[in-house]
C-alpha positions in Angstrom: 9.0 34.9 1.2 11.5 32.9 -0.3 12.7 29.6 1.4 15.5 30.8 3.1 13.9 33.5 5.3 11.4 31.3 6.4 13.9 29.0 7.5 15.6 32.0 9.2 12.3 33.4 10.7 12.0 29.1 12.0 15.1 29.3 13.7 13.9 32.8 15.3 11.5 31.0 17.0 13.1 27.7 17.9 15.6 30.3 19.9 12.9 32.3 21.3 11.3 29.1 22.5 14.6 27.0 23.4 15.3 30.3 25.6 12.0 31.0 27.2 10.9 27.7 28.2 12.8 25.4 30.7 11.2 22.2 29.3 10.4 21.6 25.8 9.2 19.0 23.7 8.8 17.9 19.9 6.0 16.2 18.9 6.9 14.4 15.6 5.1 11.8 13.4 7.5 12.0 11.3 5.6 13.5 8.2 7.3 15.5 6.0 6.9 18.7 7.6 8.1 17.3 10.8 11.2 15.9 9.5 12.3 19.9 8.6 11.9 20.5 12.4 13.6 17.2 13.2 16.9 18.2 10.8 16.9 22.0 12.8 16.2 20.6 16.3 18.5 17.8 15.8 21.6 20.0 14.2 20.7 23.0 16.0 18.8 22.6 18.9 19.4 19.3 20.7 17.9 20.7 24.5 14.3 20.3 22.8 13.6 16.4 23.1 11.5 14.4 20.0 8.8 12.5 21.4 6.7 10.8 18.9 3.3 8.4 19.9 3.4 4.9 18.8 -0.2 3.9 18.3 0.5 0.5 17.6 -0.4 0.6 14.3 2.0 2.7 12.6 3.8 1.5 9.4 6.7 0.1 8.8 8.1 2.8 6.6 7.4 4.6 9.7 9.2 2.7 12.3 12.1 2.2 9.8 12.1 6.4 9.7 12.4 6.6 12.9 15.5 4.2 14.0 16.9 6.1 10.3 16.6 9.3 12.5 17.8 8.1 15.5 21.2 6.8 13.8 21.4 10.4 11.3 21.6 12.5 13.8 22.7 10.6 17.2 19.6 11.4 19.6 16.9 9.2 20.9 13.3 9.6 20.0 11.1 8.3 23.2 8.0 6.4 22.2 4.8 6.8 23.5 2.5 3.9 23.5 -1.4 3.7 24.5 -2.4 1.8 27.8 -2.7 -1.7 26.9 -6.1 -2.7 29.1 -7.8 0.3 27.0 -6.6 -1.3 23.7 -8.1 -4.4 24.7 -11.2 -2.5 25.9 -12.0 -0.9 22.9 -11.1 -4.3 20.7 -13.6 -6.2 22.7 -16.6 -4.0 22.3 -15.4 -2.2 18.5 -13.7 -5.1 17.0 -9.9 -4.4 16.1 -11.1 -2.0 13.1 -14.2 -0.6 14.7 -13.3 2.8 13.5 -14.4 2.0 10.5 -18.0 2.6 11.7 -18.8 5.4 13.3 -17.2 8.9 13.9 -17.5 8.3 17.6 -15.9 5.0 16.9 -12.9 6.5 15.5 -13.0 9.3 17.9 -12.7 7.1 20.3 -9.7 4.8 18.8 -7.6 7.8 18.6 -8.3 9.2 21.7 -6.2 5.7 23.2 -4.3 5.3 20.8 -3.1 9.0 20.5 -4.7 11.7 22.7 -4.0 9.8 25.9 -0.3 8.8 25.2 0.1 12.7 24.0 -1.5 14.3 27.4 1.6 11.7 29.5 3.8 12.8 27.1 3.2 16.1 27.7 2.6 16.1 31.8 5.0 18.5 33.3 6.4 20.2 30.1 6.4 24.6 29.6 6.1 24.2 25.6 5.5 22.1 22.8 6.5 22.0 19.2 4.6 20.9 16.5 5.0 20.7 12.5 1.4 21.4 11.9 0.6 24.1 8.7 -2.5 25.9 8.1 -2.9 24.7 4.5 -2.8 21.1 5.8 -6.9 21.1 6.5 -9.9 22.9 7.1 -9.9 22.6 10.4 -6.7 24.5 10.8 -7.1 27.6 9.2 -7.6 29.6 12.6 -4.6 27.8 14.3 -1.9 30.6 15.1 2.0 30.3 15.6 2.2 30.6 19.2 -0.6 30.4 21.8 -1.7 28.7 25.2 -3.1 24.9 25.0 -5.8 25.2 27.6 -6.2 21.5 26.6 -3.1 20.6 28.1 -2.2 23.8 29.8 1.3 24.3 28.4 1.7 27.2 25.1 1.8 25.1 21.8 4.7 26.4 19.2 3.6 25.9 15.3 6.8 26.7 13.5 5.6 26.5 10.1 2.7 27.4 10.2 2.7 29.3 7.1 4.8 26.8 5.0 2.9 25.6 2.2 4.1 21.9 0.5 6.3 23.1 -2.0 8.5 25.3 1.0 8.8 21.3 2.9 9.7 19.4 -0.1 12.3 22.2 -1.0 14.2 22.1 2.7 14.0 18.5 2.8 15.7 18.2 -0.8 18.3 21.2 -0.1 19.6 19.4 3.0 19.1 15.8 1.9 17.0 15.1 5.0 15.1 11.5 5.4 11.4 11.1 5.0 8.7 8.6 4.9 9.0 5.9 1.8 5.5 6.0 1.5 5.4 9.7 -0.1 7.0 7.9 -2.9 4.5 5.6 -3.3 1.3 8.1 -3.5 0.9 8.9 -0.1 0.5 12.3 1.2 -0.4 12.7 4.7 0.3 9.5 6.7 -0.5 8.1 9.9 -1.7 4.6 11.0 -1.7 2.3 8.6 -5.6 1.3 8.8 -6.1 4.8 8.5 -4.1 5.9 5.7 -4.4 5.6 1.9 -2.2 6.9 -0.7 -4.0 9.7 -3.5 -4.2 10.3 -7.1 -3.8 13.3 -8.5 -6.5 16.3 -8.1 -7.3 14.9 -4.5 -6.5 16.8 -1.7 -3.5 16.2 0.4 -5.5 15.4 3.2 -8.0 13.0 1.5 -5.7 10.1 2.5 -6.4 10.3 6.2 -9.8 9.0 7.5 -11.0 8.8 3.6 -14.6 7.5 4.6 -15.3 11.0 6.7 -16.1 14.2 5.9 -13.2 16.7 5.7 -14.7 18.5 8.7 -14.4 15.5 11.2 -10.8 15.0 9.9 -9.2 15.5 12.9 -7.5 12.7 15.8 -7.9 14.8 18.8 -4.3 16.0 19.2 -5.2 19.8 17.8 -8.6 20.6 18.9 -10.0 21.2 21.7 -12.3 17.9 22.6 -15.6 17.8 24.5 -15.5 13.7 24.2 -16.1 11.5 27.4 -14.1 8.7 26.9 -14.1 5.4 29.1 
């Protein structure tokens, strides 16, 4: 399927879903692929909110993206930051890079820094949007384009799913959309900044995030279903 149907067979669904669901909500970090949602929603679809989570240790380039979005297409993004006393919490027994050491360590940072914000962002809302692809990692090859998030008991939209990196870089050159400086400087999946490396060539995309794990522990929290007790 060539780039343009896919961007029609998007836009089906950003209807179906805009027309379905009272309340709706994109959740962007403002990766490439969620900046081709951000140009439709923003141009097209400006009843679905942008919501993105604000760990607190985000990037520049990524706080600079975001106020860049903010002024391109005239919305507001609402930020969603993690509860302060847990922060401390977890600094005081962890140490302010204590992810570093364990799974469960990490785990557990993302969880306050990014599962918790996420479940308040998403309190009270029918449907969610997300710029998640299937090719992205191993633990998303069984993710599907629409279904129910019994995690967070609201269905969970995947847009393009089925988008590999070559169909993102194309939109976001075709409509001169705004993305993350750090793509130009080796980078190919980014989150927080502790967390994040850029890649040489030959490594996965995903080998950036999390670099000192396995590929199947590569996950925050935000798309699987967790069995973690956190406190």
């Amino acid at each position: 399927m060539n780039l343009e149907l896919k961007i029609i067979e998007v836009k089906k669904l950003l209807q179906s879903t805009h027309e379905n669901y009272v309340s709706i909500v994109f959740a962007s970090s403002f990766s490439a692929e969620d900046m081709v949602l951000t140009d439709l929603i923003g141009r097209h679809y400006p009843g679905i909110r942008i919501f993105t989570l604000d760990t607190g240790r985000l990037p520049e380039e990524t706080h600079s993206l975001i106020k860049r979005v903010e002024d391109n297409y005239h919305i507001h993004i609402q930020l969603y930051y993690p509860d302060t006393s847990a922060v401390e919490k977890y600094i005081a027994q962890n140490g302010l890079n204590g992810f570093y050491d364990s799974v469960d360590a990490r785990n557990t940072c993302c969880y306050i820094r990014k599962v918790e914000p996420l479940k308040r962002a998403l309190d009270g809302q029918n449907a969610w949007i997300t710029g998640l692809r299937r090719d992205q990692a191993t633990t998303r090859k069984n993710l599907t384009e629409v279904g129910f998030d019994s995690e967070n008991g609201l269905q969970k939209i995947n847009p393009l799913l089925d988008w590999g990196m070559p169909d993102v870089w194309a939109y976001l050159s075709e409509f001169n959309v705004p993305y993350n400086a750090l793509y130009d400087k080796g980078y190919a999946s980014i989150g927080c900044a502790p967390c994040t490396r850029a890649i040489v060539a030959g490594e996965d995309v995903r080998s950036g995030r999390w670099w000192w794990e396995n590929p199947e522990t590569k996950e925050c929290g935000l798309h699987i279903q967790s069995s973690h007790i956190k406190n």
